[in-house]
C-alpha positions in Angstrom: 9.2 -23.5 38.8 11.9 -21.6 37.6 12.1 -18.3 36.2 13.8 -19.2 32.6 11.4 -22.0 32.3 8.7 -19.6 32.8 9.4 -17.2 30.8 9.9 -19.6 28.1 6.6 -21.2 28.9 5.2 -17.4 28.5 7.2 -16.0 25.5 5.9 -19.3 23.9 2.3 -19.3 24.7 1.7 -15.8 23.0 1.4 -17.7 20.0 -1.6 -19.7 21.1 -5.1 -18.0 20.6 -6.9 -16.4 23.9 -10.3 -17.6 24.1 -12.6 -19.1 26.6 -10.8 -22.1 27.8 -11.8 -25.3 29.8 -9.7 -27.3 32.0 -9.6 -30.4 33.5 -7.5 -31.3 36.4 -7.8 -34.6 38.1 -5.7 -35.4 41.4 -3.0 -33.1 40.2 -0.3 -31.7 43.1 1.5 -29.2 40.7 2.7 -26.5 42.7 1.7 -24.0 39.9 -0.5 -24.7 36.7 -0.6 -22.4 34.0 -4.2 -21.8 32.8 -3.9 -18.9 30.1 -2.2 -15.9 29.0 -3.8 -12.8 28.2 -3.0 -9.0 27.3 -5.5 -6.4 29.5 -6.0 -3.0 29.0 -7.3 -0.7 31.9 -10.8 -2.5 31.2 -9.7 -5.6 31.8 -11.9 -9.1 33.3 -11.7 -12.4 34.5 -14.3 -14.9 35.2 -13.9 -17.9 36.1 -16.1 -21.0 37.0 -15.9 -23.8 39.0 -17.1 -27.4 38.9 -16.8 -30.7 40.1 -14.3 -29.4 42.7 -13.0 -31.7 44.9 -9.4 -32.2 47.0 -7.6 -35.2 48.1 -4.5 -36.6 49.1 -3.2 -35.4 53.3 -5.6 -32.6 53.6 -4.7 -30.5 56.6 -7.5 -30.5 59.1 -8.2 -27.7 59.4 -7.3 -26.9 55.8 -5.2 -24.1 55.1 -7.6 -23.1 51.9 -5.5 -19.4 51.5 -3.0 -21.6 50.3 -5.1 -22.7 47.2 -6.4 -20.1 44.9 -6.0 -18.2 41.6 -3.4 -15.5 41.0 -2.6 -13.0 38.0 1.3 -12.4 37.1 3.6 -10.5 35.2 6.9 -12.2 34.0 8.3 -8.7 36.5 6.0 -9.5 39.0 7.1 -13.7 38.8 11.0 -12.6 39.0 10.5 -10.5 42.2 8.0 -13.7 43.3 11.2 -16.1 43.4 13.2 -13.4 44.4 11.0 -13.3 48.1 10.5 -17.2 48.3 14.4 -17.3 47.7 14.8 -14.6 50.9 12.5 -16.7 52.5 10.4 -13.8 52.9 7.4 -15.7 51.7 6.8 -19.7 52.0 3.8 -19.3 49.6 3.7 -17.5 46.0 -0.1 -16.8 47.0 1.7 -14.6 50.4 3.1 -12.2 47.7 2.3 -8.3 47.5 3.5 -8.5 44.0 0.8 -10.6 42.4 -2.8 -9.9 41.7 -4.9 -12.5 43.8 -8.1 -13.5 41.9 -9.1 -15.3 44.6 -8.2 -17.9 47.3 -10.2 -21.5 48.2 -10.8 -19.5 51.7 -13.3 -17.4 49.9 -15.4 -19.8 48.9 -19.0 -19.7 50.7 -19.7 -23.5 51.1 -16.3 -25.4 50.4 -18.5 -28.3 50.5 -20.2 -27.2 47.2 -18.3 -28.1 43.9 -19.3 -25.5 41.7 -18.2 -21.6 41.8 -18.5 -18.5 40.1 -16.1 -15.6 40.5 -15.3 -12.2 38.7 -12.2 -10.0 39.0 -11.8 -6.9 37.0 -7.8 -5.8 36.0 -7.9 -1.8 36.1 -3.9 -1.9 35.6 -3.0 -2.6 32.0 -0.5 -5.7 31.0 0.2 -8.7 29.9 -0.6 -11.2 32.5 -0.6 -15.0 33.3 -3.6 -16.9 34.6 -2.1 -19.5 37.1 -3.4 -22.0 39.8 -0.8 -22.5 43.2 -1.1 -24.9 45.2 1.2 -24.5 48.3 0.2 -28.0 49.7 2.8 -30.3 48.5 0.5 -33.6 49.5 -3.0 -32.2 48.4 -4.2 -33.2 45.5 -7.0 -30.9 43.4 -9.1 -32.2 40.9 -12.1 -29.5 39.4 -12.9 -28.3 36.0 -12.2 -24.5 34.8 -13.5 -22.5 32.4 -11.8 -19.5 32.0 -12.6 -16.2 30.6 -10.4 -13.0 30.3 -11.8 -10.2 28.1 -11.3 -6.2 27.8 -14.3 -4.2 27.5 -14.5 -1.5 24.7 -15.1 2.2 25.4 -18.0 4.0 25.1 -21.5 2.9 25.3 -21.2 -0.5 24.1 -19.1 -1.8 26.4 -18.9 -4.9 24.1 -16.5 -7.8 25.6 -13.2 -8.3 23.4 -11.9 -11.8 23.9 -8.8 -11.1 22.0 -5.4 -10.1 24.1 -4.7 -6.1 23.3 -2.4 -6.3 20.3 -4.5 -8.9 18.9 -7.2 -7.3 18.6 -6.8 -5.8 14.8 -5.4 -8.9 13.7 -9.1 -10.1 12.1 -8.8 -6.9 10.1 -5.0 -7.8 9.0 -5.7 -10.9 7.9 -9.0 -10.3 6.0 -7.2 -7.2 4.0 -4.2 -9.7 3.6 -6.4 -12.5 2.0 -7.9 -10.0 -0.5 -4.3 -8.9 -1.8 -3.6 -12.4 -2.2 -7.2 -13.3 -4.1 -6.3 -10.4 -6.6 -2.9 -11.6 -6.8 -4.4 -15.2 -8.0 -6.5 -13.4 -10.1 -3.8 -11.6 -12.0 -1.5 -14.9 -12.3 -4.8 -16.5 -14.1 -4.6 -13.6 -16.5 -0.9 -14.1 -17.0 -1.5 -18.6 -17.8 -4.5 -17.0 -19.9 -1.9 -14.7 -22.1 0.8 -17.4 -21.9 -1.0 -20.2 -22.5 1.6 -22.0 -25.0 4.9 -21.4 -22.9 2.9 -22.3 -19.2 4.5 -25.3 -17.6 2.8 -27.5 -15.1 4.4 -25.9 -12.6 2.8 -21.8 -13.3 -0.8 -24.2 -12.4 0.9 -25.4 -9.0 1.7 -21.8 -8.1 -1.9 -20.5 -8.8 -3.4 -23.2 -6.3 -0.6 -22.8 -3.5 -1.6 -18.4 -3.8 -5.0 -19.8 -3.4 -5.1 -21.9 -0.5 -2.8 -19.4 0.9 -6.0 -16.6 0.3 -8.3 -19.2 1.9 -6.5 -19.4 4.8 -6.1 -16.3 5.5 -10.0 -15.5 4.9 -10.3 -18.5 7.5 -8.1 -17.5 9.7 -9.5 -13.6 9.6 -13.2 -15.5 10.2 -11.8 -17.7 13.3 -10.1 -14.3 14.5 -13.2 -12.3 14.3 -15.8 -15.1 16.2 -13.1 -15.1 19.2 -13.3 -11.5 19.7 -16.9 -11.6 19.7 -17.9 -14.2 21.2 -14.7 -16.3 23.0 -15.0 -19.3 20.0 -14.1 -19.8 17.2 -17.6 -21.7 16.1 -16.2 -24.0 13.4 -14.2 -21.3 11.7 -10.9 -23.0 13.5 -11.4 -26.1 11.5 -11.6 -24.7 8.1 -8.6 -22.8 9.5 -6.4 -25.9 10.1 -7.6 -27.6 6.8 -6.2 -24.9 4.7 -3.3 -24.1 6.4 -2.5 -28.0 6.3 -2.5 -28.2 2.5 -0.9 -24.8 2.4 2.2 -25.8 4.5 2.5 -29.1 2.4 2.0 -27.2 -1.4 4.3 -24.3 -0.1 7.4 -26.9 1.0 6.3 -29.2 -2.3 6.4 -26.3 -4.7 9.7 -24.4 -3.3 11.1 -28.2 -3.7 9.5 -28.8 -8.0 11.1 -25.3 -8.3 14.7 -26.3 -6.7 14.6 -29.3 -8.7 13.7 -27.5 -12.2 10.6 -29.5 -12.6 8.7 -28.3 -15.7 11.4 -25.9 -16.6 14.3 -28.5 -16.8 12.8 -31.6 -16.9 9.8 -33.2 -16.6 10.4 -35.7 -14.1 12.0 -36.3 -10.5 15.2 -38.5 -10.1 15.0 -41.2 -7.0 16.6 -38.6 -4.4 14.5 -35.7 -5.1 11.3 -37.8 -4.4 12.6 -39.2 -1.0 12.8 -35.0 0.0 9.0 -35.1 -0.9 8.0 -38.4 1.0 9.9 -36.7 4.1 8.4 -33.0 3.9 5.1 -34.1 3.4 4.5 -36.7 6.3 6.9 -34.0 8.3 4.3 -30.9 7.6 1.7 -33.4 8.7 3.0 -33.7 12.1 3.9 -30.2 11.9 -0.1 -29.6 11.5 -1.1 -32.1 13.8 1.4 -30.4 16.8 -0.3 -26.9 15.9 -3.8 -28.3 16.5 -2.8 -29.4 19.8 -0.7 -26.3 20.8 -3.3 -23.9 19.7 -6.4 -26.1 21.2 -4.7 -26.9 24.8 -2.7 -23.4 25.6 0.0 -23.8 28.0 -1.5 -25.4 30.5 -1.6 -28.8 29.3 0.8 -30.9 30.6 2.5 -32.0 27.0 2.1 -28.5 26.1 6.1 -28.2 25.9 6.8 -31.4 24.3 4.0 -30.4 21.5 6.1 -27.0 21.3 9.5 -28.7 20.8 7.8 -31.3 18.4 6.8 -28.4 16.0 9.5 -26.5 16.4 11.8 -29.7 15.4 9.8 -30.6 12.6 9.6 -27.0 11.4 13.4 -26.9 11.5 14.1 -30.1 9.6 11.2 -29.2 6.7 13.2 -25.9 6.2 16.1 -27.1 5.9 15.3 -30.9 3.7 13.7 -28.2 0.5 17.4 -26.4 0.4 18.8 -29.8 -0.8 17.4 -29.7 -4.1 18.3 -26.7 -5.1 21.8 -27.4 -4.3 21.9 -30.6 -6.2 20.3 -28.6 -9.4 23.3 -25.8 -8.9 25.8 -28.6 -8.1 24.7 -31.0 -11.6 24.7 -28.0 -13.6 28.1 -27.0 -12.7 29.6 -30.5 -13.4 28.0 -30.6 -17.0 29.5 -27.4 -17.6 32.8 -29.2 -17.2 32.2 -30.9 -20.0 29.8 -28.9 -22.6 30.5 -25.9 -23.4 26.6 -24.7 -23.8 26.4 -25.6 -20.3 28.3 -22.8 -19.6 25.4 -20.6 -20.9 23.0 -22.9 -18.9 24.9 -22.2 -15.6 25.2 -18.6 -16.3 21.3 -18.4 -16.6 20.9 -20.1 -14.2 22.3 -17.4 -11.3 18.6 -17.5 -10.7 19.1 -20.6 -9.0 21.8 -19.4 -6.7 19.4 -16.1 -6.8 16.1 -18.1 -4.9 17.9 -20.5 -2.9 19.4 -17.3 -1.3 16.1 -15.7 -1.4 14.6 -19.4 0.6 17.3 -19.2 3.0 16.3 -15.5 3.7 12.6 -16.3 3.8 13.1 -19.1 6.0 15.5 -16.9 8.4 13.3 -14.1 9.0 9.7 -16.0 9.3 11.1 -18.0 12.0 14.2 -16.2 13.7 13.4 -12.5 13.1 9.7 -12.5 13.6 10.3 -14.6 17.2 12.9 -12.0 18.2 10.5 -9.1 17.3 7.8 -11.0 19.2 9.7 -11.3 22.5 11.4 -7.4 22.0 8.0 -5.4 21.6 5.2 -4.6 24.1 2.4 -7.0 24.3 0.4 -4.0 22.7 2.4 -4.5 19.3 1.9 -7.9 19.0 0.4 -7.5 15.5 3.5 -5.8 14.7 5.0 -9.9 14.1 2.4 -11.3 12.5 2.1 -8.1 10.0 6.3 -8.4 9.4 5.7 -12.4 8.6 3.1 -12.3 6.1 4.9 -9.2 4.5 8.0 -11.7 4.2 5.6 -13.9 2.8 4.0 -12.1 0.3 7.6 -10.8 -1.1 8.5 -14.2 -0.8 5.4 -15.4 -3.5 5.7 -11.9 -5.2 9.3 -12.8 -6.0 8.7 -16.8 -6.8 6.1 -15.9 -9.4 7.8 -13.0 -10.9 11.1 -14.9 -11.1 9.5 -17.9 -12.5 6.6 -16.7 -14.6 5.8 -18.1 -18.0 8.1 -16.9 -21.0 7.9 -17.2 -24.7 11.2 -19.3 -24.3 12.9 -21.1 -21.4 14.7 -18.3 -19.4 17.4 -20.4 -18.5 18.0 -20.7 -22.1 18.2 -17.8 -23.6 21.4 -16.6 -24.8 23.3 -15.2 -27.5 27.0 -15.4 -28.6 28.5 -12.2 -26.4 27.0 -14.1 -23.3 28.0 -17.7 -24.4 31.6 -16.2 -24.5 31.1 -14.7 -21.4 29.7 -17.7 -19.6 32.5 -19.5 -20.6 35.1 -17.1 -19.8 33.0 -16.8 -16.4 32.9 -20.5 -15.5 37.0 -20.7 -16.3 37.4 -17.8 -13.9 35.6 -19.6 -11.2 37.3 -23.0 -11.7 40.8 -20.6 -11.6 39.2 -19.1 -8.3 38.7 -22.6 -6.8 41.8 -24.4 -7.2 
């Protein structure tokens, strides 16, 4: 395996959760499989258990079992790995100094029994991988694993902490984050309450996309919390893929009714506008469905990557499908300025167009190009540091949606008077002068 292909394989599989995992590998000759990725600090543990162990395929009689075993690795520690095997200074990544052996199949008391217990306590603090090397290019190993890698707390306690350090405040983050959105829901009820005659379909939409948004959050804070206690999630996971399912889809629907003027323009989508809809929303369900498998399998399954390119794909193209129809509304309101004049006044208002497709664009950029280039730049101990950066995009991004679009006593696109009619017009001639 190579060392950009690793790396990848670890910058990408800090996004999945760290729990107790189970694995099942049947008559698989993979030099190296990845079992799970995990941040210790100076308290660090492993355990691991055995079952249903069995090897096939030319086994070496005798059996060179040192060869076989479980080993804990740095991205450093891999780089100076290849760097040996490329020297020739080592035939096997298991004969390396620089990794931390968990242990080897020559340890086991009765290789003839299938199932095995072991424990291995980390005193050196890092991010390390769980991996599995088998240096026997013909044997085949097929065995269950359930893996456990936890830090214990100080003091008396010594509680277990199944959450990677920099993860470990993230129940905290998101349970504070879901309240400031739950007040925010409750202060955009007050606002329909007060505006009742000038709310638009649209102001209801918002409300319930702030509120699923709170939910899962609280969910996701709940699911966080049961891992770091106890390794599982005990439910909480599924109520946290629910929520963030309808979320994804009413977020990507909504920023596509606003770019279309929907309730403030009209109150109805042309043939084109619905097509971006019946492509976002079977797009976020595959979006969904590859995060369920990314999150449950961790980066040892072997469609692990191919799941991870999938999401990424879809992500990419929802992103960019709910830009078009804000550039059709900016585009059809510039040719009807052509020919009315009070379209001039329309297009002048509606800067706030040009303003939030700017401010999408933005949103979009730094949720999924920023935040993955602060993820891979700070220390496995600041890993909260991303996930607090996103959802502070995220909030200013809803902040700025509902402020920009609230309810007014008249339409705010339409509001003018003479002075800005003239200026509009003036504006819009200008521009035309500018283009050709």
């Amino acid at each position: 395996m190579s060392l950009p292909l690793l790396l990848l394989i670890l910058s990408s599989a800090a996004l999945s959760a760290a729990e107790i995992r189970s694995t099942e590998t049947r008559s698989d000759s993979r030099p190296l499989i990845l079992l799970d990725e995990f941040g210790f600090t100076h308290r660090g543990q492993v355990e691991l258990n055995l079952t249903n162990l069995s090897l096939s395929g030319s086994v070496p009689d005798p059996p060179e079992l040192s060869k076989l075993g479980f080993f804990l690795c740095t991205i450093d520690a891999w780089a100076h790995v290849l760097q040996q095997i490329d020297d020739a200074q080592i035939n096997c990544v298991l004969r390396s100094h620089s990794i931390k052996h968990v242990f080897t199949f020559d340890q086991l008391p009765n290789p003839s029994v299938s199932a095995f217990n072991f424990s291995y306590a980390e005193s050196s603090a890092d991010q390390y991988t769980l991996i599995f090397a088998n240096c026997l290019p013909q044997l085949k190993v097929s065995m269950n694993v359930r893996s456990a890698m936890y830090n214990l707390e100080g003091g008396r306690s010594n509680r277990r902490d199944y959450l990677s350090a920099g993860k470990t405040i993230l129940p905290r983050v998101y349970f504070l984050l879901s309240i400031i959105y739950f007040i925010m829901a409750a202060f955009w009820i007050n606002v329909l309450y007060k505006k009742r005659p000038t709310a638009f379909g649209i102001h209801f939409f918002m409300l319930a996309v702030v509120l699923l948004k709170a939910l899962n959050l609280l969910c996701e804070a709940e699911d966080k919390s049961y891992i770091k206690r106890t390794g599982s999630a005990h439910g909480w996971d599924v109520l946290f893929y629910i929520f963030s399912f309808l979320k994804g889809i009413t977020l990507f629907t909504l920023i596509v009714l606003i770019g279309t003027g929907w309730s403030f323009l009209k109150p109805y989508l042309h043939d084109k506008e619905k097509k971006v809809l019946m492509i976002v929303i079977p797009l976020q369900v595959i979006a969904n469905i590859a995060q369920v498998v990314i999150d449950e399998t961790g980066p040892f399954g072997q469609d692990w990557i191919a799941w991870k390119q999938v999401f990424l794909l879809v992500d990419v193209v929802c992103c960019c499908a709910v830009l078009f129809p804000i550039v059709w509304s900016i585009k059809n309101l510039r040719e009807a300025a052509k020919t009315d004049g009070k379209a001039a006044v329309n297009l002048m208002k509606l800067t706030l167009f040009r303003q939030y497709y700017i401010v999408v664009i933005c949103y979009i950029y730094f949720t999924r190009v920023v935040v993955y280039g602060l993820e891979t730049i700070t220390s496995y101990k600041y890993f909260w540091t991303s996930v607090v950066a996103a959802e502070l995009a995220t909030l200013a991004f809803y902040a700025f949606t509902g402020y920009k679009f609230r309810p007014e006593v008249h339409n705010p696109y339409f509001v003018i008077d003479d002075e800005e009619e003239e200026a509009a017009a003036e504006q819009l001639k200008l521009e035309d002068e500018f283009e050709l």
